[in-house]
CHARMM internal coordinates of N, CA and C (Angstrom, degrees):
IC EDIT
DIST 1 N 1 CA 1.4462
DIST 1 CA 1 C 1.5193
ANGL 1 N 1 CA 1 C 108.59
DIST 1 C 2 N 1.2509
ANGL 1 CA 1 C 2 N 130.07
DIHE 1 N 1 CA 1 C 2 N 138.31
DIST 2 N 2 CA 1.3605
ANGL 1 C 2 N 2 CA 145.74
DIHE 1 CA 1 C 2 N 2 CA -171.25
DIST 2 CA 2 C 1.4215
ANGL 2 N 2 CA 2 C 104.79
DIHE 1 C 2 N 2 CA 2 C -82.18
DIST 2 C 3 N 1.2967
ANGL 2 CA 2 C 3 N 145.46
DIHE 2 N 2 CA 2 C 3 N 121.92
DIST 3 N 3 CA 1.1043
ANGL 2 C 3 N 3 CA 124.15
DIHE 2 CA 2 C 3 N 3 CA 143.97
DIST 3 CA 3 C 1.8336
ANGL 3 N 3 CA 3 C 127.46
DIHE 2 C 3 N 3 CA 3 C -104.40
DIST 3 C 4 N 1.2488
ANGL 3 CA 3 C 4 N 82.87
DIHE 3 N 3 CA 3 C 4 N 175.94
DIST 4 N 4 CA 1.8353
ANGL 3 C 4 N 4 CA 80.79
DIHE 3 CA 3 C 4 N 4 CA 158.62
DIST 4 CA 4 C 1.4320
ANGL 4 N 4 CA 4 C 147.97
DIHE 3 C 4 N 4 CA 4 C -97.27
DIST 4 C 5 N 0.5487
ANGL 4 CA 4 C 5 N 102.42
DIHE 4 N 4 CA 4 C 5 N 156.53
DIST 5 N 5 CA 2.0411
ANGL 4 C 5 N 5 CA 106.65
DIHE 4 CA 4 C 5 N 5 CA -167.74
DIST 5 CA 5 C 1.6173
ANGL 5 N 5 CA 5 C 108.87
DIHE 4 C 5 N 5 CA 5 C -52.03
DIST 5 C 6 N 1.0181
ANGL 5 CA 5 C 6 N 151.74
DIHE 5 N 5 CA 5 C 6 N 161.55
DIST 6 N 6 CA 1.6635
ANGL 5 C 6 N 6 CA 136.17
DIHE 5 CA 5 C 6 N 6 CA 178.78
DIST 6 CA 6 C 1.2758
ANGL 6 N 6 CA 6 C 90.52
DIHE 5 C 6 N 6 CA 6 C -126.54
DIST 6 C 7 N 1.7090
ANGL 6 CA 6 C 7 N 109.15
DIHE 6 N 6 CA 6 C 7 N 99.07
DIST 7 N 7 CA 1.2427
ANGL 6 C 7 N 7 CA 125.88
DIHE 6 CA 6 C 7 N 7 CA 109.28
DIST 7 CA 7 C 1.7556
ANGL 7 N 7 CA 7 C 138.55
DIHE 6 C 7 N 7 CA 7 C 24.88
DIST 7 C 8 N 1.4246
ANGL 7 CA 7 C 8 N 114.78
DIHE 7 N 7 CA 7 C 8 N 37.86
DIST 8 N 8 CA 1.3405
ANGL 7 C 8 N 8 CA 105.69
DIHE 7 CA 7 C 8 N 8 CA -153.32
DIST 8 CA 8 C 1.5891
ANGL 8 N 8 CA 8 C 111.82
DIHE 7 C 8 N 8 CA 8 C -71.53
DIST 8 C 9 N 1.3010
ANGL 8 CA 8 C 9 N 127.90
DIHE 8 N 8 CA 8 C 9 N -23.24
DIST 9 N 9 CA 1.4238
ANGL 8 C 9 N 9 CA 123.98
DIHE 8 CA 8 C 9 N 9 CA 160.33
DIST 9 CA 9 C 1.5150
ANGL 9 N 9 CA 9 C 116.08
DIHE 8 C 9 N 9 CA 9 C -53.78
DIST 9 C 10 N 1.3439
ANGL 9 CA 9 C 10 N 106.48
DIHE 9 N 9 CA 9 C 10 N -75.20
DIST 10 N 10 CA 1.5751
ANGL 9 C 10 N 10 CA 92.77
DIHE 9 CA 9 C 10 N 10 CA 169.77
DIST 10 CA 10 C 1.4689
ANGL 10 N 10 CA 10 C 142.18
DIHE 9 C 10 N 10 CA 10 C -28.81
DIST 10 C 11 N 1.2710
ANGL 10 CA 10 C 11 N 93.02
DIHE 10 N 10 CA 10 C 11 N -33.06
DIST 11 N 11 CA 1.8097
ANGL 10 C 11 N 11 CA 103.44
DIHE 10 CA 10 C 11 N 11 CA 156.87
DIST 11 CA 11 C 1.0205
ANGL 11 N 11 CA 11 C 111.99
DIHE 10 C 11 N 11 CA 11 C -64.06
DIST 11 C 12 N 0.9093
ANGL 11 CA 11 C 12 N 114.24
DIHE 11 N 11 CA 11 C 12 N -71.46
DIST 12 N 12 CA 1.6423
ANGL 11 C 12 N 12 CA 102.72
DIHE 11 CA 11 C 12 N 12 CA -153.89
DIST 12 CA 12 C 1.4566
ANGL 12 N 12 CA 12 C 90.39
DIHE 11 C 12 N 12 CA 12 C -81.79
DIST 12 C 13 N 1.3475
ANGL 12 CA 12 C 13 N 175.71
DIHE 12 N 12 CA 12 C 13 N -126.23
DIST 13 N 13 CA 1.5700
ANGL 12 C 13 N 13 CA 157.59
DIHE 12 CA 12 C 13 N 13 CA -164.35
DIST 13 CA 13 C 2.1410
ANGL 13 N 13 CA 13 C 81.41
DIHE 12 C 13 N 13 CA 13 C 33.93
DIST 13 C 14 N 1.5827
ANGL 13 CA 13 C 14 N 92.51
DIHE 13 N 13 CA 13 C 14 N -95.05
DIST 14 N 14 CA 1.7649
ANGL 13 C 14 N 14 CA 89.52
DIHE 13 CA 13 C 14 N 14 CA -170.99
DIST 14 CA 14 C 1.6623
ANGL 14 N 14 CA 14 C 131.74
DIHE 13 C 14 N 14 CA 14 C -23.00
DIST 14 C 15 N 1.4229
ANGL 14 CA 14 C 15 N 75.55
DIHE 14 N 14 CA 14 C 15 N -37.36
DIST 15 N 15 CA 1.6477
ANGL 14 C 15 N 15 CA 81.33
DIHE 14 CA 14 C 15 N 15 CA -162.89
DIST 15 CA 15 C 1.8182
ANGL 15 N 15 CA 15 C 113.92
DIHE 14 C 15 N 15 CA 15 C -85.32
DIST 15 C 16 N 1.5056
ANGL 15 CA 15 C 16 N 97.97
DIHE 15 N 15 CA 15 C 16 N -8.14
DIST 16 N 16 CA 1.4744
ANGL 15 C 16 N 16 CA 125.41
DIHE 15 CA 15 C 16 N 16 CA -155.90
DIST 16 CA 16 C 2.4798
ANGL 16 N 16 CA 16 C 90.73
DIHE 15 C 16 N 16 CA 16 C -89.71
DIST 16 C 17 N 1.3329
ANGL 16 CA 16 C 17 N 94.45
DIHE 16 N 16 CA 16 C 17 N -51.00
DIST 17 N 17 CA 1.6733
ANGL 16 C 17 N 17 CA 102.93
DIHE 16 CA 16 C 17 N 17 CA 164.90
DIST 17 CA 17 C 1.0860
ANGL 17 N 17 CA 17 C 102.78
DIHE 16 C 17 N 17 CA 17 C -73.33
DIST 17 C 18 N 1.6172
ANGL 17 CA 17 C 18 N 134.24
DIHE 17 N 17 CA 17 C 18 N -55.34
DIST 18 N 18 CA 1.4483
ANGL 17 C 18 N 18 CA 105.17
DIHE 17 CA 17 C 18 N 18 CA -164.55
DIST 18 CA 18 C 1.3442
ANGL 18 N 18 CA 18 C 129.50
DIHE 17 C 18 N 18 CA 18 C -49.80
DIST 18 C 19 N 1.8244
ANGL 18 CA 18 C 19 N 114.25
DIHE 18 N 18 CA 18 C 19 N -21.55
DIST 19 N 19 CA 1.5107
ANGL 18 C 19 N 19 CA 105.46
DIHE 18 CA 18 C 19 N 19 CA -154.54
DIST 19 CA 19 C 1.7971
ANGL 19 N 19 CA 19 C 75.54
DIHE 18 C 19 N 19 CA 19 C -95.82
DIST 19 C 20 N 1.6503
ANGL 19 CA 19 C 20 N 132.51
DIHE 19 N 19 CA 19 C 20 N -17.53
DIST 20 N 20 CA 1.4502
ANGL 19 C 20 N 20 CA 114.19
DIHE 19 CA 19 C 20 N 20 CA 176.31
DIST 20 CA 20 C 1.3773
ANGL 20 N 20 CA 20 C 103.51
DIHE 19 C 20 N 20 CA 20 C -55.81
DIST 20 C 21 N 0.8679
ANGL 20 CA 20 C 21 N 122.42
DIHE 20 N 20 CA 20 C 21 N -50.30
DIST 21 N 21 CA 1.5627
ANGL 20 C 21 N 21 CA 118.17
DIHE 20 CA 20 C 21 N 21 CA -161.31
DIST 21 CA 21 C 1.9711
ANGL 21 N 21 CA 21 C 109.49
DIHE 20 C 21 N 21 CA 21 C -69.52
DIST 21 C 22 N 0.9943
ANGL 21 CA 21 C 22 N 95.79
DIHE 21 N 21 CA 21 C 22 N -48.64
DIST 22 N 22 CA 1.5470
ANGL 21 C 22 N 22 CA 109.88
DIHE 21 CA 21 C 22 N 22 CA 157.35
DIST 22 CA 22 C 1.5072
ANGL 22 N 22 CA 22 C 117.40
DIHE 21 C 22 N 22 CA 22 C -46.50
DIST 22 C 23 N 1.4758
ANGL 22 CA 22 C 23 N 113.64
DIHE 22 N 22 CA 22 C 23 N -51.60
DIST 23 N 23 CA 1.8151
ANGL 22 C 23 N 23 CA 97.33
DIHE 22 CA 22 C 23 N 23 CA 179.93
DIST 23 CA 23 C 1.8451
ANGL 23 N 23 CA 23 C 102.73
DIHE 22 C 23 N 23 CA 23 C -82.73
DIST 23 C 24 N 1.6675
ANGL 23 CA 23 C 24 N 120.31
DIHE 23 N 23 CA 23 C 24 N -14.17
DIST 24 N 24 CA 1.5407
ANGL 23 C 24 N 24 CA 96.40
DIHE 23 CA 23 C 24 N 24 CA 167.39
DIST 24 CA 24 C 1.6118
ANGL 24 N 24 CA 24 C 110.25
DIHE 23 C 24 N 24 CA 24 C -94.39
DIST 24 C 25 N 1.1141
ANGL 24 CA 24 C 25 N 127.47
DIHE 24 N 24 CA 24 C 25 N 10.98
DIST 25 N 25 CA 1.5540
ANGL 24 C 25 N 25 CA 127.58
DIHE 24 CA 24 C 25 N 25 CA 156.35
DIST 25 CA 25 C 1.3531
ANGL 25 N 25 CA 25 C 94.33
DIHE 24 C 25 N 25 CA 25 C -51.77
DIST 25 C 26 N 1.7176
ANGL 25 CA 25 C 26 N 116.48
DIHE 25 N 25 CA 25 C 26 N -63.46
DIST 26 N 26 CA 1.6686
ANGL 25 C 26 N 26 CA 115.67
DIHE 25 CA 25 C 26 N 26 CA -128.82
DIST 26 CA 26 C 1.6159
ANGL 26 N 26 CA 26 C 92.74
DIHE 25 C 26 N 26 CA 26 C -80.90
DIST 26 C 27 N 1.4903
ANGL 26 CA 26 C 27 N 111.71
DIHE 26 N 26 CA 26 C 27 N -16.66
DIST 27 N 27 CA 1.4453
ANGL 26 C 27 N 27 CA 113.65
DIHE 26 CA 26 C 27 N 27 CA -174.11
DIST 27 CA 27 C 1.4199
ANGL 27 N 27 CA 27 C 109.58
DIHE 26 C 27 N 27 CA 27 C -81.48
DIST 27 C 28 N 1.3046
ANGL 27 CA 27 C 28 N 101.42
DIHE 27 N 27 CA 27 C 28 N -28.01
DIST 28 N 28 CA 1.5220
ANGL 27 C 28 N 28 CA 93.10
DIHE 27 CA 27 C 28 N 28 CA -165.76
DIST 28 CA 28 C 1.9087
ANGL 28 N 28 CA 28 C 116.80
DIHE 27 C 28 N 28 CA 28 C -91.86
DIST 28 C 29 N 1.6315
ANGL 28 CA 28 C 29 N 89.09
DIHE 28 N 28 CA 28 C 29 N -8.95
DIST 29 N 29 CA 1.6001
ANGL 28 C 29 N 29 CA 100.49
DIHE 28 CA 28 C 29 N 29 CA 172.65
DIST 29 CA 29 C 1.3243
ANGL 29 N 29 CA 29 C 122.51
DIHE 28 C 29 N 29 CA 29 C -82.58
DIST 29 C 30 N 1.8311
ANGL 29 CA 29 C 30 N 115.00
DIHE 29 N 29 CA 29 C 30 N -24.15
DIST 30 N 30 CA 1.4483
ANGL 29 C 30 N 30 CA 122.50
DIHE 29 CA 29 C 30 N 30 CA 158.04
DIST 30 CA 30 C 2.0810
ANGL 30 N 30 CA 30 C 90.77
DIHE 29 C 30 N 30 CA 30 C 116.82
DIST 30 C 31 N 0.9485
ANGL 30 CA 30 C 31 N 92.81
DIHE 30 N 30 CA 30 C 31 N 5.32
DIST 31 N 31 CA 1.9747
ANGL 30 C 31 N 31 CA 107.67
DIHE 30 CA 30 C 31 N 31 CA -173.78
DIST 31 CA 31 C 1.7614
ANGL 31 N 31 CA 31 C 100.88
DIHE 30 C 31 N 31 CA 31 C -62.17
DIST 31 C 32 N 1.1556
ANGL 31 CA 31 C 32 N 118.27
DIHE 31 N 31 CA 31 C 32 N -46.37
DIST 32 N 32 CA 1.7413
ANGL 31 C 32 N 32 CA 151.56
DIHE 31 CA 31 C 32 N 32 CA 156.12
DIST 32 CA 32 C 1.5110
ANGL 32 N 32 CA 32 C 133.06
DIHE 31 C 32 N 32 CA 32 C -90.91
DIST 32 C 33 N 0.7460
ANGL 32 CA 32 C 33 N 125.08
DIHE 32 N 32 CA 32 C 33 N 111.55
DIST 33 N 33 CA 1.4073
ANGL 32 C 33 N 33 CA 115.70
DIHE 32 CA 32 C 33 N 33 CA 165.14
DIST 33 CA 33 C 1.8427
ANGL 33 N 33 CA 33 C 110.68
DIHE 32 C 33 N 33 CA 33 C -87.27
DIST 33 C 34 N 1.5069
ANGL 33 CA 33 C 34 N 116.19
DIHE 33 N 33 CA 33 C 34 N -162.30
DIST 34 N 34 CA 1.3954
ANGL 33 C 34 N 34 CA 123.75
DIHE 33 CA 33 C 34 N 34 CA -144.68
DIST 34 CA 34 C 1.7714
ANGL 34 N 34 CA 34 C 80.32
DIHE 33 C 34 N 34 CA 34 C -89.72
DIST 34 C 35 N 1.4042
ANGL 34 CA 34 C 35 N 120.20
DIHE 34 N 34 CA 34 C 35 N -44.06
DIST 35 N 35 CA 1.6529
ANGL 34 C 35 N 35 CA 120.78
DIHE 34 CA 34 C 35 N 35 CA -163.11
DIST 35 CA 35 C 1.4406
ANGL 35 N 35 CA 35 C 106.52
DIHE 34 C 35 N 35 CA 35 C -67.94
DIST 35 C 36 N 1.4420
ANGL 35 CA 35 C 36 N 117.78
DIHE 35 N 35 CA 35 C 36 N -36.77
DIST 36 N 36 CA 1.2114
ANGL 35 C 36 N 36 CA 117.52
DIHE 35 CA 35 C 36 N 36 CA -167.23
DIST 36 CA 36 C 1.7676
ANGL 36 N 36 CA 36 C 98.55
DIHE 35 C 36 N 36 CA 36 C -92.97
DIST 36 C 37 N 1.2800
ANGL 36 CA 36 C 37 N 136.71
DIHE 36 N 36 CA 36 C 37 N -2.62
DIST 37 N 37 CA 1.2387
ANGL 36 C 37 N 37 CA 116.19
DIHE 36 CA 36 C 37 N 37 CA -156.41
DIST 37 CA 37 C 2.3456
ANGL 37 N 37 CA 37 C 99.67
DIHE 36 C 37 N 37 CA 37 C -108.67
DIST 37 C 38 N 1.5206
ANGL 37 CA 37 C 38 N 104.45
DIHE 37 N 37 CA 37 C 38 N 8.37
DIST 38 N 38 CA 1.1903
ANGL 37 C 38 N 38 CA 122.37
DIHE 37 CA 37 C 38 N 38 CA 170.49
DIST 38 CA 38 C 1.0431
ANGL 38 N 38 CA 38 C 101.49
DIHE 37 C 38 N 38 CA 38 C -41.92
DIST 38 C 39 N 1.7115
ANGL 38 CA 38 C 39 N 141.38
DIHE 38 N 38 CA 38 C 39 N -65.64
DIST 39 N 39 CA 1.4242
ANGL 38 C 39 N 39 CA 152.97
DIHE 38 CA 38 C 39 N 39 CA -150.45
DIST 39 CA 39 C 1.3030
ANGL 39 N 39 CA 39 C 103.35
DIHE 38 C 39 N 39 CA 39 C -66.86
DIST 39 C 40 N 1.8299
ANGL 39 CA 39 C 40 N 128.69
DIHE 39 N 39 CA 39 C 40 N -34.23
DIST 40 N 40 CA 1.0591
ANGL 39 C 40 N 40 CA 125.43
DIHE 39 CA 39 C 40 N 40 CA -121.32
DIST 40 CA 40 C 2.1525
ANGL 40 N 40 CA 40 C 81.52
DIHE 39 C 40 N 40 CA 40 C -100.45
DIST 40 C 41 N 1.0418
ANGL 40 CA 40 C 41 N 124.27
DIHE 40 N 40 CA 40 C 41 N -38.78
DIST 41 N 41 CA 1.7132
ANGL 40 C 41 N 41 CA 127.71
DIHE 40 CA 40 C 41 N 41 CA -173.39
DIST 41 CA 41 C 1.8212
ANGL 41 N 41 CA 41 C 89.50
DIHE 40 C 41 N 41 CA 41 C -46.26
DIST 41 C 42 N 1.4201
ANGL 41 CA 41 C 42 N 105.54
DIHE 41 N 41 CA 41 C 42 N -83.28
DIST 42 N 42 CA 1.7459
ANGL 41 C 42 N 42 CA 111.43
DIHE 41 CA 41 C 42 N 42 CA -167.72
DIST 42 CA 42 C 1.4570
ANGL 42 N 42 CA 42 C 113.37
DIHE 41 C 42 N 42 CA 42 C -49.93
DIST 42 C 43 N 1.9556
ANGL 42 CA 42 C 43 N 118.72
DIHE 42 N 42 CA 42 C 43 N -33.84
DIST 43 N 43 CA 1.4575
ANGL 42 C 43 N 43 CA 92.32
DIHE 42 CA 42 C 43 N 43 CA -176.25
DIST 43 CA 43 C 1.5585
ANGL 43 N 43 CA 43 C 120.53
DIHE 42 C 43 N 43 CA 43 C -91.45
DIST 43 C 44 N 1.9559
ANGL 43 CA 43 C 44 N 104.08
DIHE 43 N 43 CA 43 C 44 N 12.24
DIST 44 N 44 CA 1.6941
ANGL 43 C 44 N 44 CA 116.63
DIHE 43 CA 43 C 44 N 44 CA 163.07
DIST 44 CA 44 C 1.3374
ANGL 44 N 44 CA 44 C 103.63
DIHE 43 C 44 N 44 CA 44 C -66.59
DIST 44 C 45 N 1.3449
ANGL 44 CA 44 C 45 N 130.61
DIHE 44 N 44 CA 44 C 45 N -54.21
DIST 45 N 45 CA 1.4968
ANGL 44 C 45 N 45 CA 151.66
DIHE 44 CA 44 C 45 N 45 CA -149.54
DIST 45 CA 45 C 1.4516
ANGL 45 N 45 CA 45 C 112.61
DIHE 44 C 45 N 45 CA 45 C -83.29
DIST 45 C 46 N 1.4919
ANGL 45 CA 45 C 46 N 112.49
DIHE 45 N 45 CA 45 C 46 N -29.91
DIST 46 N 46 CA 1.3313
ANGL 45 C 46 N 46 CA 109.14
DIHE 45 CA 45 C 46 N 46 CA 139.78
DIST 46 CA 46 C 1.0951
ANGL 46 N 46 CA 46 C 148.97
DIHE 45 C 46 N 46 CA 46 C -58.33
DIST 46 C 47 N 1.6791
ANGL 46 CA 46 C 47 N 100.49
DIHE 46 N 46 CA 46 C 47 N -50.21
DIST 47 N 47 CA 1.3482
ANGL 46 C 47 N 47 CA 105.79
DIHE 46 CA 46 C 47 N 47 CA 176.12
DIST 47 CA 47 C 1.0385
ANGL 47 N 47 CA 47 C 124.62
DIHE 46 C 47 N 47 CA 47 C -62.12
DIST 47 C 48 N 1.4164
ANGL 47 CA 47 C 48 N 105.51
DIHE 47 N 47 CA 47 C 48 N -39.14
DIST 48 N 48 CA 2.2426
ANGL 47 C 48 N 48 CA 103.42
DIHE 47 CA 47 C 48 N 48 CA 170.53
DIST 48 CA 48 C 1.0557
ANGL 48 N 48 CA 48 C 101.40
DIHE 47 C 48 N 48 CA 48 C -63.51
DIST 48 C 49 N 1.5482
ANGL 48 CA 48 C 49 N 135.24
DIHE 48 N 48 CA 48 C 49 N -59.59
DIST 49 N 49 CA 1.2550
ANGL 48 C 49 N 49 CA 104.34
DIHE 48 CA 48 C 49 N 49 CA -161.96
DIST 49 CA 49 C 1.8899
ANGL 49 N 49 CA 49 C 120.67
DIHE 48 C 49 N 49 CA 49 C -64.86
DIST 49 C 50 N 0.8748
ANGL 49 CA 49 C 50 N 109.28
DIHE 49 N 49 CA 49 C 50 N -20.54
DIST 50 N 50 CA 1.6131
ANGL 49 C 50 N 50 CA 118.25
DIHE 49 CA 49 C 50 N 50 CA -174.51
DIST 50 CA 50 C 1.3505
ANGL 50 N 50 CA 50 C 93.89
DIHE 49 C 50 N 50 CA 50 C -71.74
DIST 50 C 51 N 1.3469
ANGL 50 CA 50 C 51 N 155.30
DIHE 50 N 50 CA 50 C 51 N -27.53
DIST 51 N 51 CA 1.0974
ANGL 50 C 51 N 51 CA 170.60
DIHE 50 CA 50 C 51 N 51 CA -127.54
DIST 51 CA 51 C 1.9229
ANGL 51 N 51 CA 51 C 95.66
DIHE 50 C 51 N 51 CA 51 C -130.38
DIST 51 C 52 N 1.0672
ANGL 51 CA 51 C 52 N 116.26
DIHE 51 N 51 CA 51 C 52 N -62.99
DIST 52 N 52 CA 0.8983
ANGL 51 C 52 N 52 CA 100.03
DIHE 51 CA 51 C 52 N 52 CA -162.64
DIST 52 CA 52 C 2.1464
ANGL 52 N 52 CA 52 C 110.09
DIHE 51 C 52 N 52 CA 52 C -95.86
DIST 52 C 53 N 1.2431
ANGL 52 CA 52 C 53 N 112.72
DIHE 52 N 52 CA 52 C 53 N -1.34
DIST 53 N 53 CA 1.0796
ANGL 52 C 53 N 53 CA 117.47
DIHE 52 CA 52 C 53 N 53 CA 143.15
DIST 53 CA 53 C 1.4753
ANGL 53 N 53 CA 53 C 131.42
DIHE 52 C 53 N 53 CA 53 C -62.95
DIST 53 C 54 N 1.4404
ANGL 53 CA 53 C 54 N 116.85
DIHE 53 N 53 CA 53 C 54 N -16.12
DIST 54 N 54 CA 1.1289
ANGL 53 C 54 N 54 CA 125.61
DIHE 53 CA 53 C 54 N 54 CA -166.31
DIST 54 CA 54 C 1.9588
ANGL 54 N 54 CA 54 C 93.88
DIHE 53 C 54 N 54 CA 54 C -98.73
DIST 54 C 55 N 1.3517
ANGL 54 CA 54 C 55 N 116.13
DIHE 54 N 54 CA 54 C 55 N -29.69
DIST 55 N 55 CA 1.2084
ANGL 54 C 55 N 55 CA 114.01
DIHE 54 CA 54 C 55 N 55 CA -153.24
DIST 55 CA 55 C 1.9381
ANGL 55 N 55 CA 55 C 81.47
DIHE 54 C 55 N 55 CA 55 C -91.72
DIST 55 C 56 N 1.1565
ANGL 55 CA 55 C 56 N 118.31
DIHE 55 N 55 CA 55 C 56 N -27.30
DIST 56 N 56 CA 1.5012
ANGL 55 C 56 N 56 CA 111.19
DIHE 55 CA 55 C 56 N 56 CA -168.85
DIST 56 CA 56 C 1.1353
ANGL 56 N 56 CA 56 C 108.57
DIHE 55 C 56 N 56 CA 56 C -77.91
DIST 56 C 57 N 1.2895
ANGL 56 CA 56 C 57 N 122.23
DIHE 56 N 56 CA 56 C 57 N -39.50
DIST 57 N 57 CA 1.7422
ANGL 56 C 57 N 57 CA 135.48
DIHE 56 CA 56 C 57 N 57 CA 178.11
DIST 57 CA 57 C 1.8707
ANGL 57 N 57 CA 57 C 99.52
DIHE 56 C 57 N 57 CA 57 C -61.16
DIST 57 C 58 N 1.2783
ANGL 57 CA 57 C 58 N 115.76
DIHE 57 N 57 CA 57 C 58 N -50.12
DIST 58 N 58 CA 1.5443
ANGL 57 C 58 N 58 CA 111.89
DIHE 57 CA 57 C 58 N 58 CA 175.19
DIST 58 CA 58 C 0.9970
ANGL 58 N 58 CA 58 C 98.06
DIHE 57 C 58 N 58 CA 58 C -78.58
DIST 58 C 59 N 1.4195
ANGL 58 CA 58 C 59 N 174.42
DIHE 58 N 58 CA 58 C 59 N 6.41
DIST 59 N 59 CA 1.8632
ANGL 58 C 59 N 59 CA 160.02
DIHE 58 CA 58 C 59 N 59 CA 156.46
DIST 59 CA 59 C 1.1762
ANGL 59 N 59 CA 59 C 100.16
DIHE 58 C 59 N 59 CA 59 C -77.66
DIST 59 C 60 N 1.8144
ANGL 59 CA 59 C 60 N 119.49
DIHE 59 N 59 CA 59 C 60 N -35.73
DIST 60 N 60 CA 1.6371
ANGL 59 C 60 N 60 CA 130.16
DIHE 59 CA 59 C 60 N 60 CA -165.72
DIST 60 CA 60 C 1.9299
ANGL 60 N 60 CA 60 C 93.78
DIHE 59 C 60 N 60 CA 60 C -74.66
DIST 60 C 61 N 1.0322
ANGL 60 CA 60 C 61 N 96.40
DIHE 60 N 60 CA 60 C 61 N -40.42
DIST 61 N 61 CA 1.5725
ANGL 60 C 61 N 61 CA 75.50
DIHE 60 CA 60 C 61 N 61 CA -164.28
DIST 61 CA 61 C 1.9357
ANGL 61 N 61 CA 61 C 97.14
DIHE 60 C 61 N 61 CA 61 C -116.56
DIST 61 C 62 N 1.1839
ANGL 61 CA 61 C 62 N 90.40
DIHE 61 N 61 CA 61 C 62 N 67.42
DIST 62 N 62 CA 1.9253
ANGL 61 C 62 N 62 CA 98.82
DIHE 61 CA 61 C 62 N 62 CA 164.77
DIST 62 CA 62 C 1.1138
ANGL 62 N 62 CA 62 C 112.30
DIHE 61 C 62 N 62 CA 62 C -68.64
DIST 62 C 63 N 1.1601
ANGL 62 CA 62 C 63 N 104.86
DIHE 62 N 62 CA 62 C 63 N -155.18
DIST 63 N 63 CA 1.7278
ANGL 62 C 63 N 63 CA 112.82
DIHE 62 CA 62 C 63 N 63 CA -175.56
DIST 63 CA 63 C 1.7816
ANGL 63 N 63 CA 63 C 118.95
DIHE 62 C 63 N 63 CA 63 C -92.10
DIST 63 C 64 N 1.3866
ANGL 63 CA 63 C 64 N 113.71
DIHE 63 N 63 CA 63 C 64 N -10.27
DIST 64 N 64 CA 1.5994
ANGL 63 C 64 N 64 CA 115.17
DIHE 63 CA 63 C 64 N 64 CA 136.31
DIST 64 CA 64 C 1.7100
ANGL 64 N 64 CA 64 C 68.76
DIHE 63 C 64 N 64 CA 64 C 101.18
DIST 64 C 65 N 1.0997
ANGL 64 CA 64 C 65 N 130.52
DIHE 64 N 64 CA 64 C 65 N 34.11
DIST 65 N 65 CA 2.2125
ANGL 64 C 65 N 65 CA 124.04
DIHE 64 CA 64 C 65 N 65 CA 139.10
DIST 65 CA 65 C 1.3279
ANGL 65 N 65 CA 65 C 103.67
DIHE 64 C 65 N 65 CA 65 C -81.30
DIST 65 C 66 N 1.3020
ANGL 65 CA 65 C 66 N 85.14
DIHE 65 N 65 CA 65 C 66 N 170.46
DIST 66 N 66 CA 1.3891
ANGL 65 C 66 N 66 CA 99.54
DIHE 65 CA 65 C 66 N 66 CA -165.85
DIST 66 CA 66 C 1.4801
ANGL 66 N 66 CA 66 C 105.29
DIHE 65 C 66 N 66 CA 66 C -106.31
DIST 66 C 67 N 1.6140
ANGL 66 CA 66 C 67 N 115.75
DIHE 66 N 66 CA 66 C 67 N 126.12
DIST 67 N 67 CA 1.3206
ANGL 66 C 67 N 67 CA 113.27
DIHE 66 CA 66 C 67 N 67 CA 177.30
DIST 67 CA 67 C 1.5953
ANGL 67 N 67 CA 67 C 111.71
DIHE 66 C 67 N 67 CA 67 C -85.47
DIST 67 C 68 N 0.9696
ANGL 67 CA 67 C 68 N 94.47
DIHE 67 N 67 CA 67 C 68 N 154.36
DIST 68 N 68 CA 2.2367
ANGL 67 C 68 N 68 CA 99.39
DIHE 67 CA 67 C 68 N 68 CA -172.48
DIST 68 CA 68 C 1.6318
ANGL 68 N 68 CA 68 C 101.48
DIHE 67 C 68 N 68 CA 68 C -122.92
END
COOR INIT
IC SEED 1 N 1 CA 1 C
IC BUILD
């Protein structure tokens, strides 16, 4: 089976909206309010990026075939 190459921007882009949409879920369900939901932008923006450093460092060191 063929796959595709992973995309490590696109990840983290994805992963970078998902947690937006995720911190106006938590706001809009009443889980957070506006004072407490400060933390919630930088510790999304971490997590993708920590995430997607992690996914580039594992693509960098695959199994060393050769992609065409």
């Amino acid at each position: 089976m063929k796959t595709h190459p992973l995309n490590v921007s696109y990840l983290v882009v994805g992963l970078v909206f998902l947690g937006l949409a995720g911190s106006w879920a938590l706001r809009e369900a009443g889980v957070v309010d506006l004072a407490e939901s400060a933390w919630l932008l930088p510790a999304t923006l971490v997590a993708a990026g920590t995430i997607g450093l992690a996914a580039f460092a594992a693509r960098g060191s695959g199994s060393g075939t050769d992609v065409r």
